[in-house]
C-alpha positions in Angstrom: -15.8 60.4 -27.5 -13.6 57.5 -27.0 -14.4 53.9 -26.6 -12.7 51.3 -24.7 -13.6 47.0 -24.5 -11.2 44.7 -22.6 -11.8 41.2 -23.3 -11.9 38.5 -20.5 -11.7 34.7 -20.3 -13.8 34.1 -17.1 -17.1 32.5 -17.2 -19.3 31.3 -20.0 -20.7 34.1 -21.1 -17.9 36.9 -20.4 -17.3 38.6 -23.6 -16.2 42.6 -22.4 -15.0 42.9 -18.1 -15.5 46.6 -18.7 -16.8 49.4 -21.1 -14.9 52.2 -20.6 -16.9 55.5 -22.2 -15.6 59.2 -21.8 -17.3 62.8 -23.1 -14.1 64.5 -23.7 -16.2 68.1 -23.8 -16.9 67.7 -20.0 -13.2 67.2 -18.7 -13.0 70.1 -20.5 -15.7 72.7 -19.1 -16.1 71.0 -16.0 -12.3 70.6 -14.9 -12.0 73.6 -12.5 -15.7 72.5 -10.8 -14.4 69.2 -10.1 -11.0 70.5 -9.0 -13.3 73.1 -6.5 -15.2 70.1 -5.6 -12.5 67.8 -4.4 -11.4 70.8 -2.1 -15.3 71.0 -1.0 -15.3 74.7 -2.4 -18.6 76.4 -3.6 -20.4 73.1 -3.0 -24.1 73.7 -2.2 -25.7 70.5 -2.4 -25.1 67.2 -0.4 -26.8 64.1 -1.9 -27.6 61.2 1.0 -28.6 57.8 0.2 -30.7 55.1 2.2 -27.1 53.9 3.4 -26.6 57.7 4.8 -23.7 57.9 2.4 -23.5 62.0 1.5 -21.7 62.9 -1.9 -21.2 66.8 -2.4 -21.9 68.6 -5.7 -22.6 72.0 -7.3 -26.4 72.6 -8.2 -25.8 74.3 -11.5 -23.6 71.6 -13.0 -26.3 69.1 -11.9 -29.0 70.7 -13.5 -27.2 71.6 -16.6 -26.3 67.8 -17.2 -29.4 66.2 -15.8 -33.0 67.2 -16.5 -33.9 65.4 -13.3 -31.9 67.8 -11.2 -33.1 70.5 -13.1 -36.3 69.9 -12.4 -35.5 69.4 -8.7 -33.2 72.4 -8.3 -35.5 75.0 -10.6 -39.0 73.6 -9.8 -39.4 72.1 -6.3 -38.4 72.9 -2.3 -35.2 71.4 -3.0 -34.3 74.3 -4.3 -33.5 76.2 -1.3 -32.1 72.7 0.6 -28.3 72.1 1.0 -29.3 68.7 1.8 -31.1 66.1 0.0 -32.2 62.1 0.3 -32.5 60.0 -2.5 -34.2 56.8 -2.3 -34.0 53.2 -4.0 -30.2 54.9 -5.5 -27.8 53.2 -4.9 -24.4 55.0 -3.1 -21.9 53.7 -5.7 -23.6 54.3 -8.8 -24.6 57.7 -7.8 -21.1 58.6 -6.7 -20.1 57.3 -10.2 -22.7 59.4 -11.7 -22.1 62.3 -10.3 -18.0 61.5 -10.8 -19.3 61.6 -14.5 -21.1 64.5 -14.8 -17.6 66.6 -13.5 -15.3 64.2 -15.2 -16.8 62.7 -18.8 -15.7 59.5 -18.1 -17.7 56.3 -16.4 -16.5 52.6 -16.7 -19.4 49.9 -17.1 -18.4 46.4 -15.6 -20.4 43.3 -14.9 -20.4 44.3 -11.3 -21.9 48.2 -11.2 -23.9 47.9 -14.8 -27.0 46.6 -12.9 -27.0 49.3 -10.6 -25.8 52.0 -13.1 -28.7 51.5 -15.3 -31.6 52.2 -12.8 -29.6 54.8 -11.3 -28.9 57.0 -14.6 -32.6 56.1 -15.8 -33.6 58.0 -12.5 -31.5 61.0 -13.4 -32.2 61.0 -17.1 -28.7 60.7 -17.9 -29.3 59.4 -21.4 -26.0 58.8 -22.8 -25.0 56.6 -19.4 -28.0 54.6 -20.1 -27.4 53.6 -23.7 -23.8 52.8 -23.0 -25.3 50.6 -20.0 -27.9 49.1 -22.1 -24.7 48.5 -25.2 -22.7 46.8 -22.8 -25.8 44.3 -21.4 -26.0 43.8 -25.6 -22.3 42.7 -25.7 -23.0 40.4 -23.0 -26.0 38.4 -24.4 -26.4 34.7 -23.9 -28.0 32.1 -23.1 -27.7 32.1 -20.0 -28.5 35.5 -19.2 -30.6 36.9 -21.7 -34.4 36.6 -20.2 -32.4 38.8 -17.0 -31.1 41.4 -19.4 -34.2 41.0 -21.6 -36.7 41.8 -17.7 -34.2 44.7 -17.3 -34.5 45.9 -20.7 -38.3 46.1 -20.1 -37.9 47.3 -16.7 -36.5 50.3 -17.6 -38.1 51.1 -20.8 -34.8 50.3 -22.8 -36.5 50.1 -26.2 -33.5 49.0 -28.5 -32.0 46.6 -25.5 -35.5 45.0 -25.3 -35.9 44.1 -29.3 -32.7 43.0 -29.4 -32.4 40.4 -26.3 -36.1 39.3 -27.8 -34.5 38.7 -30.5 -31.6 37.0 -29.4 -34.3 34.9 -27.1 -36.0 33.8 -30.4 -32.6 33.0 -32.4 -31.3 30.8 -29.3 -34.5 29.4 -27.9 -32.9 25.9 -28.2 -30.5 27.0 -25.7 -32.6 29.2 -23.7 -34.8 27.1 -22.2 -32.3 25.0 -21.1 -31.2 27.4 -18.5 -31.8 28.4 -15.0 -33.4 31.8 -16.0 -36.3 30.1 -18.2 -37.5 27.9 -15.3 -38.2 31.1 -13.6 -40.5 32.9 -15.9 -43.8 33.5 -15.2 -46.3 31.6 -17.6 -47.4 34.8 -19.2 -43.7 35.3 -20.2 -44.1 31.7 -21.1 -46.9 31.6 -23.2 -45.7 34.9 -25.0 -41.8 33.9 -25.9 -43.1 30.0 -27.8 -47.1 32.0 -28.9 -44.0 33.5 -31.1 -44.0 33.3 -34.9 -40.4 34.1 -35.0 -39.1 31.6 -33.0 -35.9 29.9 -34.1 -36.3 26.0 -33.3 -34.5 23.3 -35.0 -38.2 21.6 -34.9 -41.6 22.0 -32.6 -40.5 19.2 -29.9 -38.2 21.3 -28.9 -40.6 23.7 -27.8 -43.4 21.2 -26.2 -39.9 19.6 -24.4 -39.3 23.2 -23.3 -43.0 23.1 -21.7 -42.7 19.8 -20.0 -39.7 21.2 -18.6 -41.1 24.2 -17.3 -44.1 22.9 -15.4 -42.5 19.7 -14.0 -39.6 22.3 -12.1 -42.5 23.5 -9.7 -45.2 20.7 -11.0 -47.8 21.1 -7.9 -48.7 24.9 -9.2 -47.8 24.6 -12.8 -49.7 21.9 -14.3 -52.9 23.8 -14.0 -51.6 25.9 -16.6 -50.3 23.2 -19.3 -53.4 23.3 -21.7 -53.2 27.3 -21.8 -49.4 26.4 -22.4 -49.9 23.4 -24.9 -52.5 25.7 -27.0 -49.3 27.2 -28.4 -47.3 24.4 -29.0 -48.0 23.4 -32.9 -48.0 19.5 -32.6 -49.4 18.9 -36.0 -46.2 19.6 -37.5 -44.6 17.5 -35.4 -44.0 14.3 -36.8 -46.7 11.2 -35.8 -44.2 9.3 -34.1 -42.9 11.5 -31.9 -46.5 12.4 -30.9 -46.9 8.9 -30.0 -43.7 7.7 -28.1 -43.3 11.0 -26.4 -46.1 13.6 -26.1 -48.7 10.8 -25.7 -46.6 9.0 -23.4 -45.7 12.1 -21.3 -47.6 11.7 -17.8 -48.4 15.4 -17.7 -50.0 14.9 -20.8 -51.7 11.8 -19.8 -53.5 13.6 -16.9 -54.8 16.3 -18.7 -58.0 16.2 -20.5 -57.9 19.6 -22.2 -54.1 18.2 -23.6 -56.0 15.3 -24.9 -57.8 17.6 -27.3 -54.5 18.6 -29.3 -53.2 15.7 -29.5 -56.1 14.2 -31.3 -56.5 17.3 -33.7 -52.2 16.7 -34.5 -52.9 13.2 -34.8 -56.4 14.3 -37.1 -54.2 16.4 -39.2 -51.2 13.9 -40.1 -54.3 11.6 -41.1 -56.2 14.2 -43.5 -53.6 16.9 -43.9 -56.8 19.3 -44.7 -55.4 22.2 -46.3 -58.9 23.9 -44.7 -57.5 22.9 -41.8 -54.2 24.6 -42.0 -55.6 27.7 -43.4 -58.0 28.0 -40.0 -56.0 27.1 -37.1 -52.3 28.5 -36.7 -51.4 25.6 -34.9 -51.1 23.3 -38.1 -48.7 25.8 -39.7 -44.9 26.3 -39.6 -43.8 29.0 -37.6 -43.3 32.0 -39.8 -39.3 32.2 -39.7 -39.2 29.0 -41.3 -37.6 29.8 -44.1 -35.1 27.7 -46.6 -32.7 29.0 -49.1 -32.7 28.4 -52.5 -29.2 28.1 -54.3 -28.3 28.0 -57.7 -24.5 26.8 -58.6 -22.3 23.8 -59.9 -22.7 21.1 -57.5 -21.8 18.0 -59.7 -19.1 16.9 -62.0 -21.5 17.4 -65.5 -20.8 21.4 -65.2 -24.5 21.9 -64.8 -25.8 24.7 -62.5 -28.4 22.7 -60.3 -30.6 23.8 -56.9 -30.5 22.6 -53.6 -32.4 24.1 -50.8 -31.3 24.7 -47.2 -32.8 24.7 -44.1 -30.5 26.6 -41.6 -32.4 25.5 -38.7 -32.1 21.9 -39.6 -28.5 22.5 -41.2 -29.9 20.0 -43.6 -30.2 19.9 -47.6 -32.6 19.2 -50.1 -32.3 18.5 -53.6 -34.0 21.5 -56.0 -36.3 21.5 -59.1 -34.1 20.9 -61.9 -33.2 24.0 -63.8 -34.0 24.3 -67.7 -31.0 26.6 -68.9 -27.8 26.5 -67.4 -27.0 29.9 -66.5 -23.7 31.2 -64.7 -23.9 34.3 -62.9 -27.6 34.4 -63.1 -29.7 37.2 -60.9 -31.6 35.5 -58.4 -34.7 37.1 -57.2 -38.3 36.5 -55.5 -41.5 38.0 -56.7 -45.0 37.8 -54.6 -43.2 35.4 -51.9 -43.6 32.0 -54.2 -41.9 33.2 -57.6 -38.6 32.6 -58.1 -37.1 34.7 -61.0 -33.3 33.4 -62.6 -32.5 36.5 -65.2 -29.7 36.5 -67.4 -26.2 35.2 -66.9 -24.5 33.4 -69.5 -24.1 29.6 -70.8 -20.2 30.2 -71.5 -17.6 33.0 -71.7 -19.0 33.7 -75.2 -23.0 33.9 -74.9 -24.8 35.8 -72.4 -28.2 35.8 -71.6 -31.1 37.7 -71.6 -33.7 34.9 -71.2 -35.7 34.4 -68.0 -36.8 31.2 -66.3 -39.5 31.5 -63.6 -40.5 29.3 -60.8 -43.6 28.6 -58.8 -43.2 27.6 -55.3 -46.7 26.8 -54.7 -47.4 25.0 -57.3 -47.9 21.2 -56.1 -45.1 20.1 -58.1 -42.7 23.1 -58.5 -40.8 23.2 -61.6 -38.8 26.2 -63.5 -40.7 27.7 -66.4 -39.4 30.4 -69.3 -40.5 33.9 -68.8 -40.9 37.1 -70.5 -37.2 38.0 -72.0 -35.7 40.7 -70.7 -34.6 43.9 -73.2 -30.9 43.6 -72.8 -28.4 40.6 -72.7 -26.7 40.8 -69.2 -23.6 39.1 -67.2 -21.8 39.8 -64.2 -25.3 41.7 -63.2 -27.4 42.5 -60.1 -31.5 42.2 -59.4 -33.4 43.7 -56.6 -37.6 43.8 -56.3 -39.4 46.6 -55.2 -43.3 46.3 -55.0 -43.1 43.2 -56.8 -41.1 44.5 -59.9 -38.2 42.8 -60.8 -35.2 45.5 -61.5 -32.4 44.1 -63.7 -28.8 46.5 -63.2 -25.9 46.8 -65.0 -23.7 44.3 -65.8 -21.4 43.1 -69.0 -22.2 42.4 -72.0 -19.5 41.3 -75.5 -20.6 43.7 -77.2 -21.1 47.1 -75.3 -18.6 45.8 -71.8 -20.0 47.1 -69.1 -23.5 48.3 -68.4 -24.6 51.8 -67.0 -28.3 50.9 -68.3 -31.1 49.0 -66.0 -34.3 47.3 -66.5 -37.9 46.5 -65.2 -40.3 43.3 -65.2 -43.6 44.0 -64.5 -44.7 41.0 -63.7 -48.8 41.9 -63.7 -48.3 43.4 -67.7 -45.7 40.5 -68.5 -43.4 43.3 -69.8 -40.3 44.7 -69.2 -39.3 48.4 -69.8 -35.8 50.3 -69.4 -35.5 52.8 -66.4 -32.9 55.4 -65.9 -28.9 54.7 -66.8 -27.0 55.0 -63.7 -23.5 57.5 -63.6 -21.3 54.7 -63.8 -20.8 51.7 -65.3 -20.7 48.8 -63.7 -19.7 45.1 -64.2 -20.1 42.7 -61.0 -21.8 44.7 -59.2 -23.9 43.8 -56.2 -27.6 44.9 -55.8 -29.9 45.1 -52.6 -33.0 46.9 -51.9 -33.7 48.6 -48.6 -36.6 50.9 -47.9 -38.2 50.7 -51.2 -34.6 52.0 -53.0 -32.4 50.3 -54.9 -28.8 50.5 -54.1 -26.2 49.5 -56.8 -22.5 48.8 -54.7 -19.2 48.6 -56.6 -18.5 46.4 -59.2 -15.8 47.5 -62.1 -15.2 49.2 -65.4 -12.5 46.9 -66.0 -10.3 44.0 -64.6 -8.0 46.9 -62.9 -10.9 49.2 -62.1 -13.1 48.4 -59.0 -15.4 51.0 -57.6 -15.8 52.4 -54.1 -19.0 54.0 -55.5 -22.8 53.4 -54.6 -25.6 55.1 -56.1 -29.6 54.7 -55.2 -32.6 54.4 -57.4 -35.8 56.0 -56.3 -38.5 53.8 -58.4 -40.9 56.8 -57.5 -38.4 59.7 -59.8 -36.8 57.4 -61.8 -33.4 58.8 -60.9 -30.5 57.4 -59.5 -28.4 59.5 -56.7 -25.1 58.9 -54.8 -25.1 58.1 -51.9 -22.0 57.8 -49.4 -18.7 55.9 -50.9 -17.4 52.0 -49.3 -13.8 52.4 -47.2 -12.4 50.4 -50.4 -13.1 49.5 -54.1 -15.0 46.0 -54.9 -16.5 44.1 -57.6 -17.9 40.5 -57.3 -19.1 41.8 -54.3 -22.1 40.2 -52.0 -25.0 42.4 -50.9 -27.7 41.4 -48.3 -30.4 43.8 -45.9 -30.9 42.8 -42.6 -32.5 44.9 -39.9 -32.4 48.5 -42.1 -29.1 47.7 -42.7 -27.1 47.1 -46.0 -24.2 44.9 -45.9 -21.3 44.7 -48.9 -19.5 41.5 -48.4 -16.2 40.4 -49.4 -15.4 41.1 -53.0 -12.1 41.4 -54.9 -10.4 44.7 -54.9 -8.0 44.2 -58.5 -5.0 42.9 -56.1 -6.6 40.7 -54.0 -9.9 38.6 -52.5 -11.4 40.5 -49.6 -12.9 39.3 -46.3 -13.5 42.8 -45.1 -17.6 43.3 -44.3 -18.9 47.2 -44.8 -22.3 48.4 -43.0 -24.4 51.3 -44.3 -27.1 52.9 -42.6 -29.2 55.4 -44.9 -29.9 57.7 -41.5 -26.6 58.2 -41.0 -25.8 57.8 -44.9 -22.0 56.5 -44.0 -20.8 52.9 -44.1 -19.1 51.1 -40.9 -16.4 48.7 -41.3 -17.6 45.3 -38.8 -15.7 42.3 -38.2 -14.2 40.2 -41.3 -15.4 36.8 -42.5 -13.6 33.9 -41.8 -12.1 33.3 -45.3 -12.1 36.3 -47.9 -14.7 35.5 -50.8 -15.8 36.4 -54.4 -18.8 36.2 -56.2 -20.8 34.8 -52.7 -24.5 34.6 -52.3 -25.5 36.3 -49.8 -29.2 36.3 -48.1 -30.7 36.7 -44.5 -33.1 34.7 -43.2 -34.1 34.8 -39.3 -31.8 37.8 -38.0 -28.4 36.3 -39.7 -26.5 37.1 -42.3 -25.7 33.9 -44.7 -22.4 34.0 -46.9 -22.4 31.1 -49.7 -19.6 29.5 -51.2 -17.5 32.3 -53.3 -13.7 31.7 -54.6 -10.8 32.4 -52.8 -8.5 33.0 -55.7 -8.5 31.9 -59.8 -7.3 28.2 -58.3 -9.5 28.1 -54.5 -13.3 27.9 -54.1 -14.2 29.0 -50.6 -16.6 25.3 -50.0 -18.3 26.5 -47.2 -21.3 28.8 -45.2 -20.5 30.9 -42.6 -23.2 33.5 -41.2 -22.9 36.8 -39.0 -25.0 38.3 -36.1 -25.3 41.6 -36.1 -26.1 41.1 -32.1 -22.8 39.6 -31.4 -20.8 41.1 -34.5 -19.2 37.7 -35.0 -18.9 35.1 -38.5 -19.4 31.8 -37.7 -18.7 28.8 -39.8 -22.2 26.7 -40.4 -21.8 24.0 -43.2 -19.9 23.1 -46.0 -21.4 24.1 -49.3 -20.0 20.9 -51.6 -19.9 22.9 -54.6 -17.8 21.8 -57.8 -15.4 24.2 -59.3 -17.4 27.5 -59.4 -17.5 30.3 -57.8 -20.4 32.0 -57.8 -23.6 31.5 -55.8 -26.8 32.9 -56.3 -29.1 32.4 -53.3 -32.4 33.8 -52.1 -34.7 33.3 -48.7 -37.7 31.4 -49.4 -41.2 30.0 -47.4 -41.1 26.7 -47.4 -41.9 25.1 -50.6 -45.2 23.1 -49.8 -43.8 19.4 -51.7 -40.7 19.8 -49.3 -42.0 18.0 -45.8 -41.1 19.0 -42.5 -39.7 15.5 -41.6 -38.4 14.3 -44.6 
């Protein structure tokens, strides 16, 4: 199988003007047919359309390719017809279809993929249809992706239909701002902003997308803005835009039932009733609200210090101050609201095997020491599994680097060694996907990276290999998004890498995807609301890499988000958290 994408220029949301796709094992076994074929030999079908186009064919290689035929040409009256109509086809995309079948090869474009895709659903041609349905993915946008998204469901295109929800949800902002959102129906409405997924930069957005909505055909509409405004969440909107724009909105103003929410948002900004909050959804952040926590130099004093960022907001917040400053400490979170910093080291000379902890819904969060853990560790990676805290590898003075690996059990307070891995490993990175615990790469030395991964299995207590990365990395970044586990950048003993490897355990292989804008060492990596987030990370022994930049799986593309403004260190240790309750929405 062979792929080919040509890019274009034209139009806003042109990414590919064709998808070429070819199944090299039917130009081979189906050459002479198609040769007999264009002479008209042996042909014993002849396909019409509504548009009385005929296109000839042999029965046998019909069925043998399409389980519709089959059925047709073994099962039904058709059997003994030379002639048959096909409805609702259309002529092109058959003809293409049927071109396919003799040849291997079919080319998707803007133009035919609309037809295409109904037309090979029809004939069960599943490989047609999921090179259709890849193509409508590489052509998500704003503009177009509640159409691809209806088409999706339309034709029962399961993966094209989570993933254009998805991009729906990521992009809302933009979203409703088109053509194609005015047109939905208000049960589509009501189901794409009832969301808790959604991706807004804050809640006006989404009661501005209502207004929006209703006032395009007002007359009909406005009879269904209080089943609409029961999903907007005005009480964490803030009380002065409730009152200069949704109270002064004349939709608003002439609906009674509206009346109702804004009281209860106005009610709840007056007693912020945490009874209140727990009962009615409406009071509550939508649940992909999440900030990141990150721990690094940001300041002159050589301190490691927390910020917290909200990547909706692209907007910072200072962090609870930490109690030991610890480089290269493992960042995890336990239970959703505990965040654990393990290990690292104060200097060059003293590594750590102390453990701060802390409490995110606590009124007043502020970090804590923990439970020590059995071994000093630097350079190391964490994971959690079931709410245990696994500590891997890493270097220590004494013994260099670590092949052994540790557990908090948070419940008993205590931690306790697990199985040694095969390898050592020093600057390592560590994610967790489907209860298992992968350790990627890292080094035995300054000369010696590894290309080697191996899995934990909590459940045995044994470590396993698993399939090795295209090249050899330490100081390399590891997040999970989506079932999928992403090494990220690292250095390779020559050089600082930008290059991004994908690996999928059902296939157990790794995927090279597109690079990162800037090659980076020692970043913190974490995703939070479909994306991938790279932070900060050094360049070379002289360059810090002072900037965020995240990936979309949907698009493979890196995009630059924020600077980071950290102070001459590399590493970054970040993790996804809910929203700490101290940090306000609006402040």
């Amino acid at each position: 199988m062979q792929n080919k994408k040509e890019k274009t220029e034209s139009g806003r949301c042109a990414k590919y003007a064709k998808y070429e796709y070819k199944k090299s094992s039917y130009a081979e076994t189906h050459g002479v047919l198609q040769s007999l074929r264009q002479d008209g030999l042996f042909c014993d079908i002849k396909l019409k359309t509504d548009d009385n186009e005929i296109i000839i064919a042999h029965k046998v290689l019909l069925a043998s390719a399409s389980p519709y035929f089959h059925a047709m040409f073994t099962n039904f009256s058709e059997r003994n017809h030379d002639l048959v109509v096909l409805r609702e086809i259309d002529s092109t995309a058959l003809q293409q279809l049927v071109n396919f079948i003799y040849s291997g090869r079919i080319v998707i474009t803007e133009e035919n993929v609309q037809d295409l895709l109904p037309a090979a659903n029809l004939l069960q041609l599943q490989e047609v249809k999921e090179v259709c349905c890849d193509f409508l993915n590489s052509q998500l946008c704003p503009t177009n992706c509640i159409g691809i998204n209806a088409i999706a469901d339309l034709h029962s295109c399961t993966k094209l239909l989570t993933s254009s929800e998805l991009y729906i949800q990521q992009h809302f902002s933009e979203v409703v701002g088109g053509d194609e959102f005015l047109s939905l129906s208000s049960e589509k409405v009501i189901q794409l902003i009832s969301s808790d997924k959604l991706t807004v930069p804050s809640e006006e957005k989404v009661f501005e997308s209502v207004i929006r909505w209703v006032k395009y055909e007002s007359s009909s509409r406005k009879y269904v803005l209080p089943q609409l405004m029961e999903h907007v969440r005005l009480p964490v909107t803030s009380k002065n835009y409730i009152l200069k724009h949704v109270v002064q909105e004349p939709l608003i103003k002439n609906c009674y039932k509206c009346k109702d929410y804004i009281s209860e948002a106005l009610n709840f900004h007056t007693l912020n009733s945490e009874e209140l909050i727990s009962q009615n959804i409406r009071c509550k952040d939508r649940h992909g609200d999440k900030v990141i926590l990150i721990a690094t130099i940001f300041d002159t004093d050589e301190r490691i210090s927390t910020k917290l960022y909200e990547p909706k907001m692209n907007r910072w917040h200072n962090g609870p101050e930490m109690i030991t400053n610890r480089k290269n400490a493992g960042l995890a979170v336990v239970k959703d609201n505990l965040v654990f910093a393990v290990g690292g080291a104060t200097n060059i000379w003293r590594q750590l095997q102390s453990v701060d902890v802390l409490d995110l819904s606590s009124e007043s969060p502020c970090w804590k020491s923990s439970v020590e853990m059995l071994v000093k560790r630097n350079y190391f990676g964490v994971g959690v599994i079931n709410n245990k805290l696994y500590a891997v590898g890493g270097l220590t003075n004494s013994d260099g680097p670590l092949d052994s690996a540790e557990v908090l059990d948070y419940n008993t307070q205590e931690w306790r060694m697990i199985a040694n891995m095969s390898t050592r490993r020093s600057g390592l990175g560590v994610g967790v996907l489907n209860n298992l615990l992968y350790a990627v790469g890292g080094c035995i030395s300054s000369s010696r990276q590894l290309k080697t991964v191996e899995r934990y299995d909590p459940s045995i207590d044994a470590w396993t290999p698993v399939a090795k990365m295209s090249v050899g990395r330490s100081w390399v970044g590891v997040g999970v998004l989506d079932g999928v586990l992403y090494a990220v950048g690292g250095e390779d003993g020559y050089k600082t890498l930008s290059i991004v490897e994908a690996y999928r355990p059902s296939t157990d292989g790794w995927t090279t995807i597109a690079d990162m804008n800037f090659p980076r060492y020692g970043a913190g990596v974490v995703a939070v609301d479909g994306l991938l987030y790279v932070f900060g990370g050094q360049i070379n022994k002289s360059h810090i890499e002072d900037s965020i930049e995240c990936y979309s799986p949907i698009t493979n593309t890196w995009t630059i988000v924020a600077p980071l403004r950290i102070h001459e260190y590399a590493s970054a240790r970040v993790v996804a958290i809910n929203r700490p309750r101290h940090l306000k929405i609006h402040s």
